[in-house]
Rosetta silent file (secondary structure, phi, psi, omega in degrees, C-alpha in Angstrom):
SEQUENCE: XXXXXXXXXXXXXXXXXXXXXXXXXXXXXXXXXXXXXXXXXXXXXXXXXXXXXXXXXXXXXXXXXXXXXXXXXXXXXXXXXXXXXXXXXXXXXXXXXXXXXXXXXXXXXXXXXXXXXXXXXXXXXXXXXXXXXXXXXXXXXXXXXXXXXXXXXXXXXXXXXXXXXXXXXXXXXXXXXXXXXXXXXXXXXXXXXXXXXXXXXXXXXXXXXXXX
SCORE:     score description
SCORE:     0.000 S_00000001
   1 L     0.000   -7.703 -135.147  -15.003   -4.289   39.817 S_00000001
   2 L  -132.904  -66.721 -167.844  -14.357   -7.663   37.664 S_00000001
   3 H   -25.932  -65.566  178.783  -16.195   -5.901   35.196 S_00000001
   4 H   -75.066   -4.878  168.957  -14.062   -2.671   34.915 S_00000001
   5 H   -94.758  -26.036  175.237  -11.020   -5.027   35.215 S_00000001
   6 H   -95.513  -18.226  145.291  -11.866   -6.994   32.014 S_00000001
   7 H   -53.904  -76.463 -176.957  -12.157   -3.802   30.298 S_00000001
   8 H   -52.469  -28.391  160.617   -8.885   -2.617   30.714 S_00000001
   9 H   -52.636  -65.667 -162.707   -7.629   -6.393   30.015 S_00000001
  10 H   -63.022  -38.757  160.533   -9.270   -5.932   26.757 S_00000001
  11 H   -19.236  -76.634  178.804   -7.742   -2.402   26.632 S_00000001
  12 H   -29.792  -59.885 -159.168   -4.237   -3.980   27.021 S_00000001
  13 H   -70.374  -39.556  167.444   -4.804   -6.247   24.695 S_00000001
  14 H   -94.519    7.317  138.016   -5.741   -4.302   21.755 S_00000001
  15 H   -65.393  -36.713  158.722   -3.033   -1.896   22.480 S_00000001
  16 H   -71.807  -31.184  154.855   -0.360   -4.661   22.183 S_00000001
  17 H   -51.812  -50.645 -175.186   -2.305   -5.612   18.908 S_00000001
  18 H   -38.652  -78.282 -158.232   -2.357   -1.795   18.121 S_00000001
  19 H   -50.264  -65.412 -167.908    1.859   -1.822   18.877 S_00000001
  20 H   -49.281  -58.792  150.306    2.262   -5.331   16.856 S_00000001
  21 H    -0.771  -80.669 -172.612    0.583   -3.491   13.808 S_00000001
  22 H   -80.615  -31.026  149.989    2.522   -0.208   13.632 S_00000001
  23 H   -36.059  -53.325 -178.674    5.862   -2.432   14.406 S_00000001
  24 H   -88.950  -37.638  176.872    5.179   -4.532   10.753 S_00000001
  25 H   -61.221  -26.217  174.642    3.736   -1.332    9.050 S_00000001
  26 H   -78.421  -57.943 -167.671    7.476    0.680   10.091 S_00000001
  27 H   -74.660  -82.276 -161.006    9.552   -2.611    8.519 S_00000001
  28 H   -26.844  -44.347 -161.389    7.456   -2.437    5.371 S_00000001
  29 H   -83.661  -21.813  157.699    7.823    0.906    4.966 S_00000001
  30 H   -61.788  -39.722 -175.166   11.289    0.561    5.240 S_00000001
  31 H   -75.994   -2.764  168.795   12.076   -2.162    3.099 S_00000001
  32 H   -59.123  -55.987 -168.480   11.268    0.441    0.365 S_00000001
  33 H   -71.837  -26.489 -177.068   14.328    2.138    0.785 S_00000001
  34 H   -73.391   10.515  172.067   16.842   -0.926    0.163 S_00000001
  35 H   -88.559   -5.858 -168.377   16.583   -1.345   -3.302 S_00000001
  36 H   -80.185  -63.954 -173.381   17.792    2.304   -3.055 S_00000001
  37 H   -78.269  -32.212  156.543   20.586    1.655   -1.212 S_00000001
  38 H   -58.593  -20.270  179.746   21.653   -1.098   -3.427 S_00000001
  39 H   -89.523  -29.916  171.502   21.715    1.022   -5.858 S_00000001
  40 H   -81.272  -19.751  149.170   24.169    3.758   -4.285 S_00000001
  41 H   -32.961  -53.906  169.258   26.260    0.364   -3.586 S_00000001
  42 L   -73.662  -24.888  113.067   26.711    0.336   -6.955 S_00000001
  43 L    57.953   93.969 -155.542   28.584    3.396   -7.473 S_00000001
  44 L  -126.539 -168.794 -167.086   31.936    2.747   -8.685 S_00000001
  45 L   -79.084  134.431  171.708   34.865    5.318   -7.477 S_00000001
  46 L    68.690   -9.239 -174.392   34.435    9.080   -8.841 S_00000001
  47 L   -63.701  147.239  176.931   31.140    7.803  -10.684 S_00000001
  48 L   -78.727  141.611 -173.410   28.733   10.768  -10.786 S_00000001
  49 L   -82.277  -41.241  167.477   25.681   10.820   -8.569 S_00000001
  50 H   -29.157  -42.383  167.620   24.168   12.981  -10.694 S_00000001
  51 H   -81.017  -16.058 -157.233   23.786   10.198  -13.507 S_00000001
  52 H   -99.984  -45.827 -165.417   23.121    7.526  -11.227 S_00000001
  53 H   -69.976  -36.289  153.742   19.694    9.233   -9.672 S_00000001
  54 H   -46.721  -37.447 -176.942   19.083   10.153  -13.651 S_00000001
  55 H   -74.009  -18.283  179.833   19.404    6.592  -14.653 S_00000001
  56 L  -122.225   37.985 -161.222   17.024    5.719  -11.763 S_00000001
  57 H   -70.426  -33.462 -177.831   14.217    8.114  -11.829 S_00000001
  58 H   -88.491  -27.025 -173.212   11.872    5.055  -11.560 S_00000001
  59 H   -75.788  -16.062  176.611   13.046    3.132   -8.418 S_00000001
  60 H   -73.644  -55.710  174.941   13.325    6.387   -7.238 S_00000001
  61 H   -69.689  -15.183  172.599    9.792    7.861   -8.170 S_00000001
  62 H   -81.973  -40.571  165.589    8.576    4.358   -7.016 S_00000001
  63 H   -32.623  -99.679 -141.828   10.243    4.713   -3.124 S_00000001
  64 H   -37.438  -28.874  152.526    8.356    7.777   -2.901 S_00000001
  65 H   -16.341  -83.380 -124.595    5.054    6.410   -4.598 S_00000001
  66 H  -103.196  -22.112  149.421    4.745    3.614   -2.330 S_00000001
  67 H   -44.283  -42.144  162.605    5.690    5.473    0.909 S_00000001
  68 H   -54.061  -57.328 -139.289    3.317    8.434    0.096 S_00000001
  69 H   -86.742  -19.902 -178.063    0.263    5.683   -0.046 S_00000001
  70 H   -74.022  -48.275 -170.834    1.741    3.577    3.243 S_00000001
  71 H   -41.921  -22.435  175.856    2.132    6.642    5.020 S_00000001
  72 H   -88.103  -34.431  172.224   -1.294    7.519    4.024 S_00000001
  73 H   -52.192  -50.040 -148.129   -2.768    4.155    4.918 S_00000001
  74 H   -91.783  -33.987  178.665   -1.134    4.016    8.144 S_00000001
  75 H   -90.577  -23.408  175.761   -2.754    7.484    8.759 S_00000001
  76 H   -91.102    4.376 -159.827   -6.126    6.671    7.547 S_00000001
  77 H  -112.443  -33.812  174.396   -6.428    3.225    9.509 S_00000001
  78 H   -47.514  -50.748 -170.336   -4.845    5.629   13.067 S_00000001
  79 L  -112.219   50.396  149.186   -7.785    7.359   12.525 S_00000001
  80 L   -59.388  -60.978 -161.463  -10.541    4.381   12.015 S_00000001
  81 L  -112.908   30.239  162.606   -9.258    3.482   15.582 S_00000001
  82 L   -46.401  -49.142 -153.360   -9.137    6.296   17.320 S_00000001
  83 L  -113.315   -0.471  172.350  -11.525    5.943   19.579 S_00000001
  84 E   -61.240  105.195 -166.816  -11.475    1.998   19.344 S_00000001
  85 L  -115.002    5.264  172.533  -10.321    0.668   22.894 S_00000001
  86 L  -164.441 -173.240 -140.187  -11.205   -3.652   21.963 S_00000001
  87 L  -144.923   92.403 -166.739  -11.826   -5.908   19.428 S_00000001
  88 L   -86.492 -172.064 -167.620  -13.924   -8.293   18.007 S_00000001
  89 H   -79.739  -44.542 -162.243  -12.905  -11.432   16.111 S_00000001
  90 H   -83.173  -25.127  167.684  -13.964  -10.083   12.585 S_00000001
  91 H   -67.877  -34.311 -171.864  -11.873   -6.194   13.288 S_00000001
  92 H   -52.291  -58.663 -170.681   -9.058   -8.566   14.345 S_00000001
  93 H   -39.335  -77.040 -168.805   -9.263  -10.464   11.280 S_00000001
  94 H   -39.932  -54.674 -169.780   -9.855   -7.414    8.785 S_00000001
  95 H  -116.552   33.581  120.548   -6.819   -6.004   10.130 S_00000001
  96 H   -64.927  -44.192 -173.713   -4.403   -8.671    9.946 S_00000001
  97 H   -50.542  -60.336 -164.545   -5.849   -8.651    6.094 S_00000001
  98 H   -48.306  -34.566 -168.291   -4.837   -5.006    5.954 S_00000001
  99 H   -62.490  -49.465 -175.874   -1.287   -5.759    7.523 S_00000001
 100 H   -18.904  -85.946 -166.881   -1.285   -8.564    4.620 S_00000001
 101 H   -43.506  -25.299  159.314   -1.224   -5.584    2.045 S_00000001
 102 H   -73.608  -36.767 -177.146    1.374   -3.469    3.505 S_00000001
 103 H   -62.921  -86.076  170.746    3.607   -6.484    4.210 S_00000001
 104 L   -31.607  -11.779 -173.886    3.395   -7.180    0.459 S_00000001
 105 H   -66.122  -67.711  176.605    3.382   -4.020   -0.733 S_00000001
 106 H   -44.685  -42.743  141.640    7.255   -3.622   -1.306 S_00000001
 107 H     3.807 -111.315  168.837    7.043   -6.519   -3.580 S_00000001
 108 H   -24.464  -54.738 -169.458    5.067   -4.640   -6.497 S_00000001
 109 H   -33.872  -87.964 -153.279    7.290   -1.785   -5.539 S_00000001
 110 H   -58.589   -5.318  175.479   10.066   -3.394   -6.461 S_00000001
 111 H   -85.178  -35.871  168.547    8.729   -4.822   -9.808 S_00000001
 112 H   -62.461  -23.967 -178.093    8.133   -1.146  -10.744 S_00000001
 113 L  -108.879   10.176  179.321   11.174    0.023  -10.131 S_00000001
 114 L   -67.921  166.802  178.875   12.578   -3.137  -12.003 S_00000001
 115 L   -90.520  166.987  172.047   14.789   -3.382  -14.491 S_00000001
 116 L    95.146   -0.376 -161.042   13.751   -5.107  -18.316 S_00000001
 117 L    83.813   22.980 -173.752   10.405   -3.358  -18.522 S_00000001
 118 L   -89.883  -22.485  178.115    8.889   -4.847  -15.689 S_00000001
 119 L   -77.456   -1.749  157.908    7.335   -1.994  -14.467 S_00000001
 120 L   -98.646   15.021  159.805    4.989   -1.620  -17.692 S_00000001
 121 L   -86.147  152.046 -176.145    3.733   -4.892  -17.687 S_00000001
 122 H   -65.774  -19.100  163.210   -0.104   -5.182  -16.491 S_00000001
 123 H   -51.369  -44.938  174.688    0.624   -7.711  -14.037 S_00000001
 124 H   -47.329  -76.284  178.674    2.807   -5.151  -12.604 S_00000001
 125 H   -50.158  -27.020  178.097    0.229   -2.567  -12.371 S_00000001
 126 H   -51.717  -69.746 -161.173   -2.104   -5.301  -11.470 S_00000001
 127 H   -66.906  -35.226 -156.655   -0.405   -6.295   -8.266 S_00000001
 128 H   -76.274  -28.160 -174.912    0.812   -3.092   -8.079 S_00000001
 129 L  -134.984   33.858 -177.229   -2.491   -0.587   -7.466 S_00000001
 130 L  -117.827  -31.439  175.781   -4.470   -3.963   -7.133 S_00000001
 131 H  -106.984    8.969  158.565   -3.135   -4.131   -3.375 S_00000001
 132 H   -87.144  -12.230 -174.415   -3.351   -0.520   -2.654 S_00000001
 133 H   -77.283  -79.317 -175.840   -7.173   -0.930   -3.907 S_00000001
 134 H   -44.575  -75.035  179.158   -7.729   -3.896   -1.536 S_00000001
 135 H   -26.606  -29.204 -170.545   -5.901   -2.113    1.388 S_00000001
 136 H   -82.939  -55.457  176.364   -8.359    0.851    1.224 S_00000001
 137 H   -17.924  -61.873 -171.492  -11.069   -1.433    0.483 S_00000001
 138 H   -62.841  -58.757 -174.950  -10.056   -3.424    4.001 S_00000001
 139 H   -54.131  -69.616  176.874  -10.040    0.328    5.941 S_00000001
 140 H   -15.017  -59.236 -177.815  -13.466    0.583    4.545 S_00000001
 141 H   -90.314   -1.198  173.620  -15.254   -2.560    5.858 S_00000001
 142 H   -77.492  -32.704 -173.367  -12.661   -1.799    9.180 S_00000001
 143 H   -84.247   -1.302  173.605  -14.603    1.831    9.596 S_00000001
 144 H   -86.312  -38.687 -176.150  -18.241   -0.218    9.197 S_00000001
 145 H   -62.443  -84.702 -139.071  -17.175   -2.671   11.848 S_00000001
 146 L   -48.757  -19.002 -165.447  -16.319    0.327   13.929 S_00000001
 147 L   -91.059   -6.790 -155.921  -19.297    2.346   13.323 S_00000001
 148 L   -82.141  -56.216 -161.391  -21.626   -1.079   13.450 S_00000001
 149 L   -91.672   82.146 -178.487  -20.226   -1.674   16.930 S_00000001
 150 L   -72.911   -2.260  150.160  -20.428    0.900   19.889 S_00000001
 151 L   -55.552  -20.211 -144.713  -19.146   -1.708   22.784 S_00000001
 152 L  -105.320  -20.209 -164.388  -15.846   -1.680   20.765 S_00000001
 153 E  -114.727  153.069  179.501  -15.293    2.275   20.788 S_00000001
 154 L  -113.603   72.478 -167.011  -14.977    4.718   23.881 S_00000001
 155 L   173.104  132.307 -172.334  -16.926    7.246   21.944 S_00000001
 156 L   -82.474   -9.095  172.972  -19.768    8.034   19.997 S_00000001
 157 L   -66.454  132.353 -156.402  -17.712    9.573   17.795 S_00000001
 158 L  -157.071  142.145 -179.591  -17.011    7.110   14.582 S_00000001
 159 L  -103.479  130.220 -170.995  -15.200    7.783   11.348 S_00000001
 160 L   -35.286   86.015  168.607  -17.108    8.301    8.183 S_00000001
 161 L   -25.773  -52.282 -167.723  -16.556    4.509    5.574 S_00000001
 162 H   -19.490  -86.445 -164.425  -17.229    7.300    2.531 S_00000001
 163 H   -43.256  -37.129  160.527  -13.894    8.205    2.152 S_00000001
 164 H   -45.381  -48.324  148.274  -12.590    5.207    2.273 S_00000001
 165 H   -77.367  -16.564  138.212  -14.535    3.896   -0.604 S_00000001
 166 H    -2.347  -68.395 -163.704  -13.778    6.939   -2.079 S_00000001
 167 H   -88.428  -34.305  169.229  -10.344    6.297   -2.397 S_00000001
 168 H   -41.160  -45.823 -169.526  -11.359    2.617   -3.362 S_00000001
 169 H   -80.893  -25.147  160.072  -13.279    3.840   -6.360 S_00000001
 170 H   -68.560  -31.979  150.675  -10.203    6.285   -7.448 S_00000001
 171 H   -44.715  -48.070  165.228   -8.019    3.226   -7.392 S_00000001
 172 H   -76.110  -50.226 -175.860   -9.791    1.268   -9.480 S_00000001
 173 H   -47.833  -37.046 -179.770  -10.532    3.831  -12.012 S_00000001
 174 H   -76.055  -15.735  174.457   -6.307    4.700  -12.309 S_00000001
 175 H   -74.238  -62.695 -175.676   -6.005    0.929  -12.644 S_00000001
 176 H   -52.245   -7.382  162.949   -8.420    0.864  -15.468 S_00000001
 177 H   -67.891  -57.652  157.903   -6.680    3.750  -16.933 S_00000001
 178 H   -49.176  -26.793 -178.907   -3.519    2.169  -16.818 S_00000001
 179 H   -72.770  -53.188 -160.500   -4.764   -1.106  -18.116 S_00000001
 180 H   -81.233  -13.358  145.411   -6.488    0.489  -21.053 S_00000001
 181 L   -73.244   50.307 -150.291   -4.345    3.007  -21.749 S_00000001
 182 L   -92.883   -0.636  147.671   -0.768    1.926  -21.358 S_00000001
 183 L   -26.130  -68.651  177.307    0.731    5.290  -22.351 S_00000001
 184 L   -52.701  -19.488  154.240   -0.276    6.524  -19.218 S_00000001
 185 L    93.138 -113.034 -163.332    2.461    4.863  -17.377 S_00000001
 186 L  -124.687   -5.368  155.874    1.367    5.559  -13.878 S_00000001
 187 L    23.957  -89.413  155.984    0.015    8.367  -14.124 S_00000001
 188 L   -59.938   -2.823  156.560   -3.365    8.097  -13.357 S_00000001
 189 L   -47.788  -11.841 -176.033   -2.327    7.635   -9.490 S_00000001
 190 L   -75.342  -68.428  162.766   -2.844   11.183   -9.533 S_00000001
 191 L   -25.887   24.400  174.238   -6.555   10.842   -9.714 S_00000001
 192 L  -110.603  -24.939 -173.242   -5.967    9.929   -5.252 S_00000001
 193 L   -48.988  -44.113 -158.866   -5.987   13.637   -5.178 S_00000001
 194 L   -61.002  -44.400 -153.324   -9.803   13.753   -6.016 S_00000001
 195 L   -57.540  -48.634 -169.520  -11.756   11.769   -3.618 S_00000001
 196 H   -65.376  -37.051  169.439  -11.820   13.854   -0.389 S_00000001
 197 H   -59.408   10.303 -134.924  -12.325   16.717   -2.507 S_00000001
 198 H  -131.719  -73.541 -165.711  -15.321   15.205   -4.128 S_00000001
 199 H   -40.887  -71.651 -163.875  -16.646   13.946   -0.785 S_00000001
 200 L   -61.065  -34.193  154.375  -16.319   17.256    1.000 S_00000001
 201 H   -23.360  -65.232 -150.439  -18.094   19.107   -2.461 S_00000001
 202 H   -80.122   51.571 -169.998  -21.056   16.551   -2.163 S_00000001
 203 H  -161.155  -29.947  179.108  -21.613   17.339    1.573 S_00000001
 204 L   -30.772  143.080 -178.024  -21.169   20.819    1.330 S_00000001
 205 L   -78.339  176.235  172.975  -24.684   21.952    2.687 S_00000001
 206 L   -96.813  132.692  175.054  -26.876   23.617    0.389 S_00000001
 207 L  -148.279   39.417  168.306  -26.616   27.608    0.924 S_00000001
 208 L   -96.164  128.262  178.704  -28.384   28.960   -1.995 S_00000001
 209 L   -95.364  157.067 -157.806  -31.574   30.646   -0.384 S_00000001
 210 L   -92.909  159.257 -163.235  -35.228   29.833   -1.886 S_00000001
 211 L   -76.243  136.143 -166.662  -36.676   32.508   -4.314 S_00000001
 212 L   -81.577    0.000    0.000  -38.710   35.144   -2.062 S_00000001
């Protein structure tokens, strides 16, 4: 009985971690939109909107950027922990790191969508697809814990790291595109399309039948 009572303690307890999470991951994703809104602030009486979202095609294409990839994060880390009912010290850990990257995340945003050229300097891009690279990175070694550790999940069911570094290794290559290449703007962010297709390709069974 003591037993089945500290299991559902731990239950609690990572559910209120769980809550605490998705609570900082919602204000991040938010904080996207005010530089946005500062910008329809600015505005003067009768000015056309029509020129003002032309004049701001990057803070604009940068919201949506950096919303697409939390929104995607935040959906690849739900399902990491699906089936994840506790916690050890080192998932806790990884994913405060992960929170890190999301917190920070707006940051970069906002250098991209700066004014002066800031968003083509390499620092920019550095910081900028250098902490969506780490974030994936962090879901990666979060799905190893989970898969290492079957006490932690109420299921045998466990989601596949691949993809994860997957998306890691498509990150870094559009950074290195961008670095070396500086043409490309941003471009090469495009390249996030590839990985699952890739994955699901090189998993595909074999269904060519042997020569009679």
């Amino acid at each position: 009985m003591s037993e089945t009572r500290a299991e559902q303690d731990r239950a609690r307890d990572f559910d209120r971690f769980l809550t605490f999470i998705d609570a900082i991951v919602a204000i991040a994703i938010t904080l996207l939109v005010l530089p946005l809104v500062d910008l329809a602030g600015e505005l003067a009486d009768g000015g056309s909107v029509r020129h003002l979202v032309g004049d701001n095609q990057a803070p604009i294409g940068a919201f949506f950027l950096s919303f697409v990839v939390i929104a995607d994060l935040w959906l690849t880390q739900h399902r990491v922990l699906r089936h994840v009912v506790a916690a050890d010290e080192w998932l806790i850990r990884l994913l405060m790191l992960w929170t890190v990257t999301i917190v920070f995340l707006p940051f970069p945003t906002a250098l991209v969508s700066g004014s002066g050229g800031a968003g083509d300097q390499a620092t920019t891009k550095l910081l900028y697809v250098g902490t969506m690279t780490l974030s994936s990175l962090v879901l990666g070694l979060v799905s190893l814990e989970v898969a290492r550790h079957g006490d932690l999940r109420d299921s045998d069911e466990t989601t596949d790291p691949v993809m994860a570094f997957a998306t890691v290794l498509a990150f870094v290559v559009a950074l290195a595109l961008m670095l070396l290449v500086p043409a490309l703007s941003y471009w090469p962010l495009l390249l996030l399309v590839l990985p699952g297709r890739l994955v699901r390709i090189w998993r595909r069974p074999n269904t060519r039948t042997a020569p009679a």
